[in-house]
N, C-alpha and C positions, 0 to 999 in steps of 0.2 A: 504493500500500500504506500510504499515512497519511493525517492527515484530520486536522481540527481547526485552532486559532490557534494551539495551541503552537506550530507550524513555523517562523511567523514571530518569536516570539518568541526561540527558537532563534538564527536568522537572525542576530538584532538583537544579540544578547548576545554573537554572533560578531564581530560587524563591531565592536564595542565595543573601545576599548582597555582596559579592565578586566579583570583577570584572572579566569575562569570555576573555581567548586571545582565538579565531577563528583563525584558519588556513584553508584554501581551497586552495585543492592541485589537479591538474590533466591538460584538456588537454583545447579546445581554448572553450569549451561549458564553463568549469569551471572557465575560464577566461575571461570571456563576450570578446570576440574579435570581432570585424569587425562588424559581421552579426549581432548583433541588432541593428545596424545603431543610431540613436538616442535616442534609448529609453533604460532605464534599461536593465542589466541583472540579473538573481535570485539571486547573489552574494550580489549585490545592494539592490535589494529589502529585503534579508535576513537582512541585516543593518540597513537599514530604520526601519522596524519592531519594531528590538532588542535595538538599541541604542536611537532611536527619542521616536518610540509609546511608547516601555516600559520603556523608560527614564532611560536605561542601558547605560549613557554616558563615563562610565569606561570601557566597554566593546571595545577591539579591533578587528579587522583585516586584516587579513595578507594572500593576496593571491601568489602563489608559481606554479600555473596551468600555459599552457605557451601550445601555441598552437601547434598541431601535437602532441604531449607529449604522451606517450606509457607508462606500468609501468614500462618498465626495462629505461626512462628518467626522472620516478618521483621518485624512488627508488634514482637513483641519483641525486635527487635535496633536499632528504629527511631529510641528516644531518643537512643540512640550515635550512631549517623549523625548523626541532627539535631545533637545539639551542635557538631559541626563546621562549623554554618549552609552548606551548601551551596546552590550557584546554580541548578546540574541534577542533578534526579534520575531516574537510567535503572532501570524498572522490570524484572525478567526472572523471573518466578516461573509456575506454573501447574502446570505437568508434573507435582510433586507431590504437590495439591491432588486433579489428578485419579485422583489414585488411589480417593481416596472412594467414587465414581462417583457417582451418577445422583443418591445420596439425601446428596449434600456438595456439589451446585450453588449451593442457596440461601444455606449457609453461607459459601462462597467470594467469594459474589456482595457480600455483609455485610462481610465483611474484607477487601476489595478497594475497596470503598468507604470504609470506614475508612482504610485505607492510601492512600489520592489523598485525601481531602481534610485528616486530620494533616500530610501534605509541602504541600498548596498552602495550608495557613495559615498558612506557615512562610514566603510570597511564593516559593517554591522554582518553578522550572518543570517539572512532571512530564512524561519519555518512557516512556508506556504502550506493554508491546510483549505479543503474542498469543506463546507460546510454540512453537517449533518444531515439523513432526508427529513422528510417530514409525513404526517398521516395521509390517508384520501381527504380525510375530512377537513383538511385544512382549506383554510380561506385565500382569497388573494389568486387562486391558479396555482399555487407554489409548487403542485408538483408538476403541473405540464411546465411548469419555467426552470426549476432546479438545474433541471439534466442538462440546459447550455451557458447557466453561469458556473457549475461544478467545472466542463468543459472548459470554460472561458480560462479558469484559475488554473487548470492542468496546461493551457498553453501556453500564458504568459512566463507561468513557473519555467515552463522549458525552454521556455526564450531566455531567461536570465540563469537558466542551470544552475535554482537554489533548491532547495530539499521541498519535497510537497506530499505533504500528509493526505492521504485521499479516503478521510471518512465516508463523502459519500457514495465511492463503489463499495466500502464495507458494510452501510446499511443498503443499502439498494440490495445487495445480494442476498443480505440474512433477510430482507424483507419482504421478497419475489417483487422487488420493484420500489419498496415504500418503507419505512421506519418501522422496523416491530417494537408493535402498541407496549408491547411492555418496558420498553425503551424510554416511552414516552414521557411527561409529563399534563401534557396538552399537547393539542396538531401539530405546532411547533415546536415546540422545546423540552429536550431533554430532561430527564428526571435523572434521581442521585445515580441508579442504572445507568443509561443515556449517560451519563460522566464518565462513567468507570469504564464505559468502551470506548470511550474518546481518549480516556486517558491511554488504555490499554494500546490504541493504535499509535499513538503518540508516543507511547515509552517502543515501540516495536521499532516506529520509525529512526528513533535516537540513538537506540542500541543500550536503551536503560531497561529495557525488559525483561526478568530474572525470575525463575521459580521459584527460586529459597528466599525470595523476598517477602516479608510480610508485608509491606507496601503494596506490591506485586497480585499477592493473593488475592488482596482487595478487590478486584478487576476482571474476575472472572466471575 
């Protein structure tokens, strides 16, 4: 479910005794808001992982995601972030873009590529992620739109050959097409489940995913 050099880079920045600043930037998924009710978000558990398991306690972060968030509202939230010169930046946007539908692809397509290469001039390492699916029942069209801004983010990622997390052919598949409901929170968004797969693809992609982890366990 990932692809590109960034992996390794990742990797490398790990194994570094340097302290790594994270930034996670995008919309209310990226932001654990509301809907996972009491239990983590993959934000959280990415933390836990990095700073407890791996005993990366110089390691910070810094989330800048903020629900509803579109890229033409993380683009504008972007210089903030960046002042903070971070090391990785974890991408999580889409789901509200597509609301536009059919005739906001190209657009999206434009400020998505704006936004990866403003972070990688920055020497930053970008983690591009495809955004979750969502129900039938969901509003908006989201699921006749999903499937060409997931697309969208797979292509500009391999325009810029940075790491791209592709949750949504991981749900698509577990869900003959659609989010399984038990995933869920609502049509949209994730519940504490719904986290701990995002997390779990996300640690897969990074090369932090370990069985004897109690972290880890978490996530199945």
């Amino acid at each position: 479910m990932a692809n590109s050099t960034g992996g390794p880079a990742v990797t490398a920045a790990l194994q570094s005794a340097e302290p790594i600043r994270w930034s996670t930037i995008g919309d209310s998924i990226a932001q654990g808001a509301h809907w996972t009710g009491a239990e983590r978000d993959y934000v959280q558990l990415l933390e836990e992982r990095v700073r407890y398991e791996l005993t990366r306690s110089g390691d910070s972060f810094v989330r800048w995601a903020v629900s509803g968030a579109t890229t033409e509202d993380t683009l504008g939230r972007l210089p903030a972030a960046l002042d903070l010169a971070p090391d990785v930046v974890v991408i999580g946007v889409g789901t509200n873009d597509a609301k536009a539908g059919a005739d906001g692809v190209e657009q999206f397509a434009s400020r998505y590529d704006t936004l990866l290469s403003t972070i990688l001039h920055t020497g930053a390492i970008v983690v591009a992620q495809t955004p979750p699916a969502v129900l039938r029942t969901c509003r908006y069209h989201l699921g006749d739109h999903l499937p060409a801004y997931a697309e969208t983010i797979r292509t500009v990622a391999a325009k810029h050959d940075v790491l791209l997390v592709d949750h949504f052919a991981r749900w698509t598949a577990a869900g003959d097409g659609w989010a399984p409901a038990e995933w869920m929170a609502d049509p949209i968004h994730p519940g504490g489940r719904g986290h701990r797969v995002i997390a779990r693809t996300l640690f897969e992609s990074l090369g932090l995913y370990a069985a004897d982890s109690a972290c880890c366990r978490l996530l199945v």
